[in-house]
C-alpha positions in Angstrom: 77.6 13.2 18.9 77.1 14.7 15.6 76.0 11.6 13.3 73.6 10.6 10.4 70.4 10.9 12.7 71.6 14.4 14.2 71.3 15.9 11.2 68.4 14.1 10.0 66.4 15.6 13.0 67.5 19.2 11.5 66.2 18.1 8.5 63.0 16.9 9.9 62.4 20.2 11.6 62.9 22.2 8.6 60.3 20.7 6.7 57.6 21.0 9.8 58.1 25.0 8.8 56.3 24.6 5.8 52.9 24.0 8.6 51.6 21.8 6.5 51.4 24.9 3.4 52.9 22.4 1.1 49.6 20.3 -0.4 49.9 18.5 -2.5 53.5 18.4 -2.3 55.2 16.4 0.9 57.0 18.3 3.7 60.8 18.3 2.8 63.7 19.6 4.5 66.9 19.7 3.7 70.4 20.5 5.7 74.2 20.6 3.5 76.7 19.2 6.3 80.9 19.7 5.2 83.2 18.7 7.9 81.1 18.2 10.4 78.8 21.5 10.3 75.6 22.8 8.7 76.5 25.4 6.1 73.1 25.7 4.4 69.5 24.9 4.8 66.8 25.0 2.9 62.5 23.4 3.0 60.0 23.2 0.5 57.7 26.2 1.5 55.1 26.1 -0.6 53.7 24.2 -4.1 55.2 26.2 -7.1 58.3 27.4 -4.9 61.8 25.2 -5.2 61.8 22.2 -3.4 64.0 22.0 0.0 67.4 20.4 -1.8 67.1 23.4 -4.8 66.9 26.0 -1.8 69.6 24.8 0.8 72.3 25.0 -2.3 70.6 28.1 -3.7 71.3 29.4 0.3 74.9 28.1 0.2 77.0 31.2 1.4 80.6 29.2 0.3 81.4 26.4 -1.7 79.4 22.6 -1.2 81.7 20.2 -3.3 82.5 17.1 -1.7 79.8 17.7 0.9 76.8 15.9 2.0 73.4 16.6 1.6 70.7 15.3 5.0 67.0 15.6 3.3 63.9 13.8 4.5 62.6 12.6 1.1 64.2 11.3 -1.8 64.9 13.8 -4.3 62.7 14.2 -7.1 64.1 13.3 -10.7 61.3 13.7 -13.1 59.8 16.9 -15.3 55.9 17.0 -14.5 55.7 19.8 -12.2 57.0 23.6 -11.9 60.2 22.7 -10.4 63.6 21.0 -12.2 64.5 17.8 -11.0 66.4 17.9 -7.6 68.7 15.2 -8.7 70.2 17.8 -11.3 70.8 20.8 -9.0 72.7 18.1 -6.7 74.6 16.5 -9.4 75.5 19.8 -10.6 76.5 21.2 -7.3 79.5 18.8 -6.6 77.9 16.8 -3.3 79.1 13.7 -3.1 76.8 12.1 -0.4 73.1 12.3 0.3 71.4 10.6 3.2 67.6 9.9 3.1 65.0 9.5 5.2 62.7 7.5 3.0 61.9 6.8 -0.6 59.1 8.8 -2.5 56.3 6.4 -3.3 55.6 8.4 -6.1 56.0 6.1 -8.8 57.4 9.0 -10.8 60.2 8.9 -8.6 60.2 5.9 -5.9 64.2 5.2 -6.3 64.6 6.6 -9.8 65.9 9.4 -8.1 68.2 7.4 -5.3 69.5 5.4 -8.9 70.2 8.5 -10.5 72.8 9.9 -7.9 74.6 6.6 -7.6 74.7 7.1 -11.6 76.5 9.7 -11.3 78.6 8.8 -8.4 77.4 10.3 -5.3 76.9 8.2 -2.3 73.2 7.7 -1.3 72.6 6.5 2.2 68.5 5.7 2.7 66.5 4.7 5.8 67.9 7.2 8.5 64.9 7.8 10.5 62.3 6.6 8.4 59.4 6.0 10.5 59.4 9.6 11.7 59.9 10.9 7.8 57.0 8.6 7.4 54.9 10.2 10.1 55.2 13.9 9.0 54.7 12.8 5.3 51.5 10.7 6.3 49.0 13.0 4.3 51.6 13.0 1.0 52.0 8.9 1.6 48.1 8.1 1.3 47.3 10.8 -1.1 50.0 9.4 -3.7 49.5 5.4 -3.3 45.6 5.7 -3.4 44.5 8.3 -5.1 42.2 9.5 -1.8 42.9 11.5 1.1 44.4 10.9 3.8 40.8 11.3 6.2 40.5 12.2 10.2 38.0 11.8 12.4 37.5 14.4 15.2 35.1 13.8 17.8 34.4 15.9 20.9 32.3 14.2 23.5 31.6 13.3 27.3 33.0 11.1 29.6 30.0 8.8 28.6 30.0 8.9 24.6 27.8 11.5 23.8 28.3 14.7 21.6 25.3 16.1 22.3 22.1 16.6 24.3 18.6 14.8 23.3 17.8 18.5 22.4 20.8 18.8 20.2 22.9 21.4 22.6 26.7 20.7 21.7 28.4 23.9 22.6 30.7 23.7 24.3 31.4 20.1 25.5 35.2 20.4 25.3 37.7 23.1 26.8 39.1 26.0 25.3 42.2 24.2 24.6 40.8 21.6 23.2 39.1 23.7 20.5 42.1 25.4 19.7 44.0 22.2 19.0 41.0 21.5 16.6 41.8 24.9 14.6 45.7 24.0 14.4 44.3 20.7 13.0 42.0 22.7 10.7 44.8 25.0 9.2 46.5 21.8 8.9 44.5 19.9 6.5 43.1 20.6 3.0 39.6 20.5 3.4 36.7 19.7 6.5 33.7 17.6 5.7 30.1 18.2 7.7 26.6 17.2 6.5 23.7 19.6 6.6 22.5 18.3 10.0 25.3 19.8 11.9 25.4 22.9 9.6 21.6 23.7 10.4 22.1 23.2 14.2 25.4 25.3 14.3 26.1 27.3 11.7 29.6 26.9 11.8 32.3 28.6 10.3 34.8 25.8 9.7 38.0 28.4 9.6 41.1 28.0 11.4 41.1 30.8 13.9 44.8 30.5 14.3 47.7 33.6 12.9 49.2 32.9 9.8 47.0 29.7 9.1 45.4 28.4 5.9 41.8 28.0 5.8 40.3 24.4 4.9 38.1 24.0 1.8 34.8 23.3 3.3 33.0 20.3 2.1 29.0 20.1 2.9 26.9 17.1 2.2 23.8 18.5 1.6 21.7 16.0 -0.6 18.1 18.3 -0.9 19.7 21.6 0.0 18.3 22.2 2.9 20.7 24.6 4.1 20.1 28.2 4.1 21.8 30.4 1.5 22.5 32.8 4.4 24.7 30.3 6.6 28.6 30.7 7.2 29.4 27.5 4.9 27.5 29.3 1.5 29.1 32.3 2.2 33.1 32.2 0.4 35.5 32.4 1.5 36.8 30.1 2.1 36.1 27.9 -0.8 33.2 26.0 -0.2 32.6 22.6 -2.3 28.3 21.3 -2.1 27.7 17.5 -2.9 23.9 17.3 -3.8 21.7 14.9 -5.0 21.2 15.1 -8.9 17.4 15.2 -8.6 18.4 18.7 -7.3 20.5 20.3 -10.3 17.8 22.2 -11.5 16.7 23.9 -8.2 17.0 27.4 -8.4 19.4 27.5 -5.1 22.0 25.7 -6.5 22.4 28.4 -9.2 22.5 30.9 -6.7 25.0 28.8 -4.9 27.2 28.9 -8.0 26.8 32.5 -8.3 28.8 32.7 -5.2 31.6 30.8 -6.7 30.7 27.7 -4.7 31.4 24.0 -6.3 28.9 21.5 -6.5 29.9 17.8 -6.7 26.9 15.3 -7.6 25.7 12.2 -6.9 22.9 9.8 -8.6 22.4 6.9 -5.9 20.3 7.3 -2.5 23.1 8.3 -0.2 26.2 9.5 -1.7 28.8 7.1 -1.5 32.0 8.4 0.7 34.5 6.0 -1.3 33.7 8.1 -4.8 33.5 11.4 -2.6 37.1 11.1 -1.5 38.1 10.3 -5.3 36.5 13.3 -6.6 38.1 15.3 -3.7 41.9 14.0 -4.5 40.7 14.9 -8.3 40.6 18.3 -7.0 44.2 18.2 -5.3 42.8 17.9 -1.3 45.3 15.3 0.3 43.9 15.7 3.7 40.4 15.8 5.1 38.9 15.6 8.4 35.2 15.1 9.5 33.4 17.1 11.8 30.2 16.0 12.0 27.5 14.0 13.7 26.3 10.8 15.4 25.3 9.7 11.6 27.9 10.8 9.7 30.7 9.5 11.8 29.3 6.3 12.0 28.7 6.2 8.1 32.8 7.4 7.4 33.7 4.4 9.3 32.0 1.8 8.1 32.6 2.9 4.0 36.1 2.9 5.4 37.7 6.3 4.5 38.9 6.7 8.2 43.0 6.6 8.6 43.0 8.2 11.9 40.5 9.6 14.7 41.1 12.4 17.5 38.7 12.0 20.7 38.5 14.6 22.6 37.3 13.6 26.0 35.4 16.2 28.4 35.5 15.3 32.3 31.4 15.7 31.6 28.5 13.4 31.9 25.5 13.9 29.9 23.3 10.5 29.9 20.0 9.9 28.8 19.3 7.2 25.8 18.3 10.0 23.7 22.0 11.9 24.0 23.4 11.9 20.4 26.3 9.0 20.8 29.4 9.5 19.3 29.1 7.2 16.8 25.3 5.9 16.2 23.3 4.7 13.2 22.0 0.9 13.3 24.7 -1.0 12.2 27.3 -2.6 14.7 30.1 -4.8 15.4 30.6 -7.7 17.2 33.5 -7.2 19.9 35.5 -9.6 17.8 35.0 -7.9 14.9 35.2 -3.9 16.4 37.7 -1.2 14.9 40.6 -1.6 16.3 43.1 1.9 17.1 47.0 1.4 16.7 49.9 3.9 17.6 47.8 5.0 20.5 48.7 8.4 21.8 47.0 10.0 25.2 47.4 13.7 25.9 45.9 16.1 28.7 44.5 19.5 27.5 43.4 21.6 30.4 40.5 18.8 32.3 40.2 17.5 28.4 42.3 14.3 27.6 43.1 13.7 23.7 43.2 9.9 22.4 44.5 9.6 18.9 45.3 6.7 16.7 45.3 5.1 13.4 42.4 2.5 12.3 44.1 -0.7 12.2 43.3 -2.6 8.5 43.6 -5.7 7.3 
């Protein structure tokens, strides 16, 4: 049966086309419905392009009066971007219903725009498979209500916690499938944050090896720049962002690091503070990050609480030994009372590799 929620779920899919392209704009799709079929569609490709609900009624092939309009995301109503306001090409177009998925928490918009169409006489249905809307716009959602990004944890490790050998021999815990999940996540997110530690025992890339994907900007914490100027992260592109120590602004390789067009973020206190970090990176318009690091650094995201949501990657291996790098170390623990807790639990087989993924509970 062809109902509000059918043609939600078109609308839905739409905006998953944009692959995530769209930072720091949400994903939005849009479908135009009259009597009963889809006569237009249209999703918001890219920042800068027209927005989902502009380009299903630019698409319209006949006329759209008195039809209704399915998009995921309240339509924008306000002047402080590239685009014209949504709610005038719809008002303007002659639909005279539009059924939403969820409000934008923009406070620029956040029911300005849903007021605006009743204004003007158009019926505005809202809540029609929210949660989902919710989901795909999770990035968009934290970016715009905090002022951070939205921050995942990856880990890849044994059956027994450990992500590495005494020695430091990491490659390759995890299946092949596994590690091209990781590179779909990658191309997915706006930037990937490592400290030096794993850069000097890897030399990684930190590109997403997958067709037609975007490339994360890569963002190295690397207080007394130890790492070589020759390694894959100090060679652009992609864009590279450094966070450094101050006491380390006049060293000669940071000016060769500029040289190579490659941003330097600093920092005054002992250990740079992860809180301030993911400010200064939403100052720079990344609305999604995700750590791929070590023992120390994993530890140190979650407790300065910038995690939203962690992807562990479970091999069918066992390492042991004390001196195996856990997946999350440093000295500080919690109580089992008091330990973080994962919500919306999801388990997945890859090849012999299971995925667990969740959100950090708060509160």
């Amino acid at each position: 049966m062809r109902d509000d929620r059918f043609f939600m779920k078109k609308a839905l899919l739409l905006a998953k086309k944009a692959g995530w392209k769209t930072s720091p704009n949400p994903m939005v799709g849009a479908v135009i419905v009259k009597n009963g079929e889809i006569i237009s569609r249209g999703f918001h490709k890219k920042a800068g392009l027209p927005h989902a609900e502009a380009e299903a009624i630019m698409n319209a092939k006949q006329s759209i009066k008195g039809a209704t309009l399915y998009v995921n995301l309240e339509p924008c109503c306000h002047r402080d971007k590239k685009t014209p306001p949504c709610t005038d090409a719809i008002i303007n177009s002659g639909i005279k219903r539009v059924v939403i998925a969820m409000k934008d928490p923009n406070p620029k918009v956040s029911g300005k725009g849903i007021e605006i169409l009743r204004n003007n006489k158009i019926e505005v249905i809202e809540g029609i498979l929210e949660d989902e809307a919710k989901k795909l716009n999770e990035f968009y959602i934290k970016y715009i209500t905090t002022n951070t990004p939205f921050v995942i944890l990856k880990i890849a490790m044994t059956l027994d916690g450990k992500i590495a050998t005494p020695s430091g021999e990491s490659k390759w815990i995890t299946s092949e499938k596994s590690r091209k999940l990781v590179h779909i996540m990658r191309g997915r997110v706006d930037a990937i944050l490592s400290a030096y530690g794993t850069i000097l025992k890897d030399n990684p890339l930190f590109t997403a090896r997958v067709k037609d994907s975007k490339n994360p900007v890569r963002v190295i914490i690397d207080p007394e720049l130890k790492i070589p100027l020759n390694y894959h992260v100090y060679n652009p592109p992609p864009d590279t962002i450094v966070v450094v120590n101050e006491r380390k602004l006049k060293n000669s390789k940071l000016e060769c690091l500029r040289q190579k067009g490659i941003e330097v973020i600093h920092f005054s206190s002992d250990k740079v503070d992860l809180k301030w970090l993911m400010e200064e990176l939403a100052k720079r318009h990344i609305m999604s990050v995700m750590i791929e690091g070590g023992s120390s650094l994993n530890s140190y995201a979650l407790w300065n609480g910038i995690v939203d949501k962690i992807m562990i990657f479970i091999a069918p291996k066992i390492i042991g030994g004390a001196q195996s790098y856990p997946s999350v170390g440093g000295k500080v623990y919690k109580n089992l009372d008091e330990a973080f807790i994962i919500k919306d639990l999801k388990i997945k087989r890859l090849a012999n590799d299971i995925l667990i993924e969740g959100h950090i509970e708060t509160g």
